[in-house]
C-alpha positions as CSV (number, residue, x, y, z in Angstrom):
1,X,38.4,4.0,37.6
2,X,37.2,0.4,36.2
3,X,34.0,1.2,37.4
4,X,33.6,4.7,36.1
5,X,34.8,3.4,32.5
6,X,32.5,0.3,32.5
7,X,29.5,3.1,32.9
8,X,31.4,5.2,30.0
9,X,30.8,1.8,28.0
10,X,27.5,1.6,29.1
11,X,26.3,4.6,28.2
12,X,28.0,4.9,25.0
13,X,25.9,1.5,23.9
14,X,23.0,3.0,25.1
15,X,23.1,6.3,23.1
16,X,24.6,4.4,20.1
17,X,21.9,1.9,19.6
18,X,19.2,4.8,20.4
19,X,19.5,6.3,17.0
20,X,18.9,2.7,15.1
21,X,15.2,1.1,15.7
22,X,13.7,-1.6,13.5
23,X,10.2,-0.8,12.6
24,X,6.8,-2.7,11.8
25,X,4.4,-1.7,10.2
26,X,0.9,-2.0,11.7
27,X,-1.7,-0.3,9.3
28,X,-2.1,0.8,5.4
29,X,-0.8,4.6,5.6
30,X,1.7,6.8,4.8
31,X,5.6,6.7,6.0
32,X,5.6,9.8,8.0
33,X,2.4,9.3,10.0
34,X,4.0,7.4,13.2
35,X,0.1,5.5,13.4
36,X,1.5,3.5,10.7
37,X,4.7,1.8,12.8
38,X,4.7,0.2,15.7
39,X,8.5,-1.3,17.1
40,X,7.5,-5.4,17.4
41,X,5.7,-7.1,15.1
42,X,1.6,-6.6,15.7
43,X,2.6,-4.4,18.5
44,X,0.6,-0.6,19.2
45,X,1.2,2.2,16.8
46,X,2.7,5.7,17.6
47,X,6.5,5.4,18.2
48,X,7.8,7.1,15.8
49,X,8.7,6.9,12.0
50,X,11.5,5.1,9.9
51,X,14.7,7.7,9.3
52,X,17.9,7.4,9.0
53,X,19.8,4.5,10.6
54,X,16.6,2.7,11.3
55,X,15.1,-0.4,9.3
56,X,11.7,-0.4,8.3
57,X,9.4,-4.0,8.1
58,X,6.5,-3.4,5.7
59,X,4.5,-6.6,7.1
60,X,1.9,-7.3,4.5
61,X,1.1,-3.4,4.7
62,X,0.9,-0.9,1.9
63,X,3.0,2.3,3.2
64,X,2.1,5.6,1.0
65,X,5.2,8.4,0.6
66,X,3.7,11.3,0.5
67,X,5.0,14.6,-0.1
68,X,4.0,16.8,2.6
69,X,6.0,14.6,4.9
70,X,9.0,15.0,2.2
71,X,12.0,12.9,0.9
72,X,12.6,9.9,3.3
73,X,16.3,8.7,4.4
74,X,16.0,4.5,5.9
75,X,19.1,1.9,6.0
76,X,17.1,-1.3,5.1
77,X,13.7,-1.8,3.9
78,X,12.3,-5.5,3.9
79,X,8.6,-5.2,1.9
80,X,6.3,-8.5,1.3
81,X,6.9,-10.0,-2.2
82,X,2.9,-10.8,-2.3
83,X,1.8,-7.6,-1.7
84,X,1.2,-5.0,-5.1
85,X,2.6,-1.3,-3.7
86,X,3.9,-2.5,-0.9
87,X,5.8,1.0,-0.9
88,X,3.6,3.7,-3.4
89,X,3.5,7.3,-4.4
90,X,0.4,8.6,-2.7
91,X,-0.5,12.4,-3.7
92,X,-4.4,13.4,-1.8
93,X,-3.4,16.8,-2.5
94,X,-2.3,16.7,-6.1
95,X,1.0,18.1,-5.3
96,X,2.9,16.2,-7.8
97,X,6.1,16.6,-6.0
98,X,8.2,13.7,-6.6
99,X,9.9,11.9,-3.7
100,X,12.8,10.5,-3.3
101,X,13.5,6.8,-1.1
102,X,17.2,7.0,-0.3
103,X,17.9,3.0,1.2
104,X,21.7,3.5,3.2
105,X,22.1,-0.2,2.8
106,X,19.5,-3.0,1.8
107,X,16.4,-3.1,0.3
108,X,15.1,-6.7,0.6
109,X,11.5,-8.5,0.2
110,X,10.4,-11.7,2.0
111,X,10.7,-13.9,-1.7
112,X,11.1,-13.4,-5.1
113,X,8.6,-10.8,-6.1
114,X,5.3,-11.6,-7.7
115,X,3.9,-8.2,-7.5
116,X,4.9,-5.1,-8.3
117,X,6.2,-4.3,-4.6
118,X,7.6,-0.6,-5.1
119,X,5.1,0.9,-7.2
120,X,6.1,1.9,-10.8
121,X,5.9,5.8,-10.7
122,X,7.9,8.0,-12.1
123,X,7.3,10.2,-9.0
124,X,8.5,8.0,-6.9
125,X,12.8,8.0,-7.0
126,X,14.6,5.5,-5.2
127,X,18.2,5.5,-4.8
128,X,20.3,2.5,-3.2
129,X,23.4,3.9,-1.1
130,X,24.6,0.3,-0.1
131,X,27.7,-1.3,-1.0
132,X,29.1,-5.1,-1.5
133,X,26.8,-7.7,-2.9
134,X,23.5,-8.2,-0.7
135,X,22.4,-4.5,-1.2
136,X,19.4,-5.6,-3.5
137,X,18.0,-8.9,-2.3
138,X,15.5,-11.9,-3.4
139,X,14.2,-9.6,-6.5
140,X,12.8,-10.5,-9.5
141,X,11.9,-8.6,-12.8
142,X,8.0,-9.1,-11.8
143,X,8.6,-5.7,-9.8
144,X,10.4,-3.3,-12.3
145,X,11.7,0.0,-10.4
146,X,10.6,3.3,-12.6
147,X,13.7,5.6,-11.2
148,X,16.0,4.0,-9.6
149,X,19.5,5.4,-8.9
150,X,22.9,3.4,-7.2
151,X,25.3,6.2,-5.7
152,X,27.3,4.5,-3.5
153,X,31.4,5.5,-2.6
154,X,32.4,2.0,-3.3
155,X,31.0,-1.0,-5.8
156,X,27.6,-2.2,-5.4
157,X,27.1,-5.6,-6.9
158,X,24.1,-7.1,-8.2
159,X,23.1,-10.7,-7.1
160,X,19.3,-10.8,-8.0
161,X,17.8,-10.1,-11.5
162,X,16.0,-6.6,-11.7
163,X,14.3,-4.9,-14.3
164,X,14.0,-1.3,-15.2
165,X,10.8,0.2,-16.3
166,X,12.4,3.9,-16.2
167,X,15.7,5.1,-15.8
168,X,18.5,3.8,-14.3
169,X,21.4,5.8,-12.9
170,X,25.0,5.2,-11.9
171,X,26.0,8.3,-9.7
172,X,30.2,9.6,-10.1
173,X,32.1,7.5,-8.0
174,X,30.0,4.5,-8.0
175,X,30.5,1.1,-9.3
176,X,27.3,-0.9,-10.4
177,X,28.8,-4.4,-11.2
178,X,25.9,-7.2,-12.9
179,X,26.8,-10.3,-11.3
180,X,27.3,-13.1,-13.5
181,X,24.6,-15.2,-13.0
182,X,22.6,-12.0,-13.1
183,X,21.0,-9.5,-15.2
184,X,19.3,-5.9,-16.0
185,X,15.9,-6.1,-18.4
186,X,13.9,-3.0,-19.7
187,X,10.4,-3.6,-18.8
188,X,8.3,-1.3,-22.0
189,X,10.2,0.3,-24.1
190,X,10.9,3.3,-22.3
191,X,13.6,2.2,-20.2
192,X,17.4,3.9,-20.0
193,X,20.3,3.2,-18.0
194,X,22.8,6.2,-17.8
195,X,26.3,6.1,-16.8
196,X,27.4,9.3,-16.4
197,X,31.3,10.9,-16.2
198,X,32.9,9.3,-12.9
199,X,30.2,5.9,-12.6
200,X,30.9,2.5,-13.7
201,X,28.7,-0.1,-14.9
202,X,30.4,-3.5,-15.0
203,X,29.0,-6.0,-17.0
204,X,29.9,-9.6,-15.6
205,X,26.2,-11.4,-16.4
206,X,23.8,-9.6,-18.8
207,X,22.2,-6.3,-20.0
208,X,19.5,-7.1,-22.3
209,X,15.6,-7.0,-23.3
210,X,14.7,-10.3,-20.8
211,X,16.3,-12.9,-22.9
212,X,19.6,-13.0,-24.5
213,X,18.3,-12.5,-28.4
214,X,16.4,-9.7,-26.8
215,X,17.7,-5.8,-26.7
216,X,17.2,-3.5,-23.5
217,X,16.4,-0.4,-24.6
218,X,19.0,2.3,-24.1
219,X,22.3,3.1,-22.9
220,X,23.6,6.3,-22.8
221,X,27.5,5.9,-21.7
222,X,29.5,9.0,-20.3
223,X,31.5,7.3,-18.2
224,X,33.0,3.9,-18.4
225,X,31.3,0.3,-19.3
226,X,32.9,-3.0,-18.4
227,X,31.7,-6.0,-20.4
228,X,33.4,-9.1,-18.3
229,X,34.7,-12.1,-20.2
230,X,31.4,-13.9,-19.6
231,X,29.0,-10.6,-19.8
232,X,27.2,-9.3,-22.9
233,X,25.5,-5.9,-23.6
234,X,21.7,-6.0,-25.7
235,X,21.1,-2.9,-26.1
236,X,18.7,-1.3,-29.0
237,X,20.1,2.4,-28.8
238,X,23.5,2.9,-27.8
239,X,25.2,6.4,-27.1
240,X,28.5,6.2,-26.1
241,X,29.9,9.8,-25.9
242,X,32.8,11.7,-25.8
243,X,35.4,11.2,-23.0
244,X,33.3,8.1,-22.0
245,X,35.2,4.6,-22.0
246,X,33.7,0.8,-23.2
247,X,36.1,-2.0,-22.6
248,X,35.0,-5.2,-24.2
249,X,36.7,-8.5,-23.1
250,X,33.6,-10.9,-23.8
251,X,33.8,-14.4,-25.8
252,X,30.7,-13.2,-28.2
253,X,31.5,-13.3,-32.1
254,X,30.0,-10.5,-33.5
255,X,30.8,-7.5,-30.6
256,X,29.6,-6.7,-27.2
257,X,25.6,-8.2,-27.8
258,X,25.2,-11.4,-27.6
259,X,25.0,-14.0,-30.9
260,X,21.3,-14.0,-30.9
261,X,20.8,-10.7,-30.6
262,X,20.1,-8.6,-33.4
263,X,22.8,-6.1,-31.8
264,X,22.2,-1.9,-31.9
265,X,20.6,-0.2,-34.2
266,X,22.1,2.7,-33.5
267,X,25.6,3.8,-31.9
């Protein structure tokens, strides 16, 4: 019997760790063409893609999602912080189809960014399922994310400065907290953060244009906003609709925006 249930073990590692492989890339090309990965660093290409459970090594690389292969599902991404579209919409066929990167648990790069890693397309849709506080990792607002969405059953907690070029989303049931040392910029003036009924956006550090007498530039509030006792909100346009909640327990004088802000222009 001992014997029998040290095989069950076994064989119960075996098939578990089967469906989670860490993957390298090897060459420029897309996700879903297996000639791209290999499964050790510099090793040959052809085992297979990243999917779900696995985590996927960009390695200096540029790796194109393109959809005829369709959406792609990954638990942790690492990309290198040097490397401009690291991760890119490519389209040969002019499909424009978006595509959607859905990251389980980390996305990560080897240093703070100084190129635009993830490219800024507004075909490209990321969305970050991880929770606790290493879920985005040595970022920096050189790489601004276009669409980027947080829809995690739990708090996700932001310990690294990004920026937002597009729009920003906090899915029902969700909980995007801004650490305190930390903070969300707009990159152009195009950029929105939406909270909508059921999401949370807690506001510990800073929301604001890149500086603190600067304005990000819109939040649209249907669900509830947290500003911590520490936090401030910059934002140019503010809509704050019906049903939605904003509880305000910061130390600023004139509101929710920080004193050398110029505050909303419109609520």
């Amino acid at each position: 019997m001992k014997i029998n249930f040290s095989i069950f073990l076994l064989l119960l590692f075996i098939s578990t760790s089967a469906f989670s492989t860490n993957y390298f890339a090897v060459a420029n090309g897309d996700w879903g063409d297996a000639n791209t990965w290999a499964t050790s660093p510099g090793g040959t290409p052809g085992a297979g893609v990243p999917s779900a459970g696995d985590i996927a090594i960009t390695s200096g690389y540029t790796i194109g999602l393109n959809p005829i292969y369709g959406n792609v599902t990954v638990d942790r991404i690492t990309v290198t912080n040097s490397v401009a579209n690291s991760i890119y919409y490519n389209d040969p066929f002019f499909l424009f189809t978006p595509v959607t990167l859905t990251i389980n648990l980390s996305l990560s790069s080897t240093g703070a960014p100084t190129a635009q890693v993830i490219e800024n397309n507004s075909l490209l849709n990321l969305v970050i399922g991880g929770v606790g506080s290493n879920v985005i990792n040595s970022w920096s607002t050189s790489a601004p994310f276009n669409t980027i969405t947080f829809s995690a059953a739990g708090t996700t907690t932001l310990n690294t400065d990004i920026a937002i070029a597009g729009t920003c989303s906090v899915s029902s049931g969700t909980t995007l907290q801004v650490g305190s040392s930390n903070f969300i910029s707009s990159s152009g003036g195009s950029a929105i953060i939406s909270v909508p009924s059921g999401g949370t956006l807690d506001i510990q550090g800073a929301v604001n244009g890149g500086s603190a007498s600067t304005n990000f530039t819109t939040i649209t509030n249907n669900g509830t906003i947290n500003i911590g006792s520490s936090g401030y909100l910059n934002t140019t346009n503010f809509n704050i609709n019906a049903n939605s909640t904003l509880n305000v327990s910061n130390n600023q004088p004139n509101g929710w925006w920080h004193s050398t802000s110029p505050g909303p222009s419109s609520v």
